[in-house]
N, C-alpha and C positions, 0 to 999 in steps of 0.2 A: 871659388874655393881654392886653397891653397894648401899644399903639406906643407907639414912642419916639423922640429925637430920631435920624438918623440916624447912624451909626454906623462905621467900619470898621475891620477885623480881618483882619491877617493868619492866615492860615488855610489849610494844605496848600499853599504856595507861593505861593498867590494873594490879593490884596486881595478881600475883601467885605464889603459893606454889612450892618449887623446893622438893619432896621426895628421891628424887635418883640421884649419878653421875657414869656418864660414863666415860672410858680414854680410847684414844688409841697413840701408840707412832707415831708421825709422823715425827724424825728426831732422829736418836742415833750413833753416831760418834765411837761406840764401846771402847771408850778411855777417853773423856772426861767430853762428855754433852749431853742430849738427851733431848728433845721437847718433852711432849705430848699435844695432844691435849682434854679438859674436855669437859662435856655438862652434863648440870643438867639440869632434866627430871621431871615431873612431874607424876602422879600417875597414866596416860596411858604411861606413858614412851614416853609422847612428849617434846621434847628440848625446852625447855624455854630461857636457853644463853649456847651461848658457847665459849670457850675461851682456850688462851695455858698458860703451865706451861712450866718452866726449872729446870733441874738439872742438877747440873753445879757443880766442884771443891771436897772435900769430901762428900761429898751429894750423887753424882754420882757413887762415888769410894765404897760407903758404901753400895750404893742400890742393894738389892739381896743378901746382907751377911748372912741373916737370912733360906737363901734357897727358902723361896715363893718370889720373884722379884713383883708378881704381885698383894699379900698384902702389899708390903711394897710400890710400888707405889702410890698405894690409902691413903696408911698411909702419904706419903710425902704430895700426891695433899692436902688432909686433910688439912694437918698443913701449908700448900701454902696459902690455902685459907681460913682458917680460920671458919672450918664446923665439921662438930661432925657427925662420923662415925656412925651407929646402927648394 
């Protein structure tokens, strides 16, 4: 889990802040592409939305070159989504 810049989302009628994202991988083909699935959390760290990513073609090939695989995931979901890591 990861903060992040903060955020807000309409959600069941109401505006809320998303402070934090979560990832876990829920599909990775060992070779080509891998699925995770995100949820951004609010400041009890209850899910607000949740949704999936891809990485797929040099993206995938790249990811974990740096040695942390699991900073550089967030760093991916990040730039996916268009949210500002803290």
């Amino acid at each position: 889990m990861r903060n992040i810049q903060p955020l807000d989302i309409w959600s069941g009628g109401d505006t809320k802040t998303a402070l934090k994202i979560s990832l876990y991988i829920s599909y990775d083909d060992l070779a080509t592409r891998a699925a995770l699935i995100y949820k951004l959390l609010d400041e009890f760290d209850s899910e607000i939305y949740e949704g999936q990513i891809f990485f797929t073609g040099q993206e995938y090939l790249d990811w974990g070159n740096s040695g942390d695989s699991n900073n550089e995931a967030y760093v991916l979901a990040a730039s996916h989504l268009n949210i500002v890591l803290i």
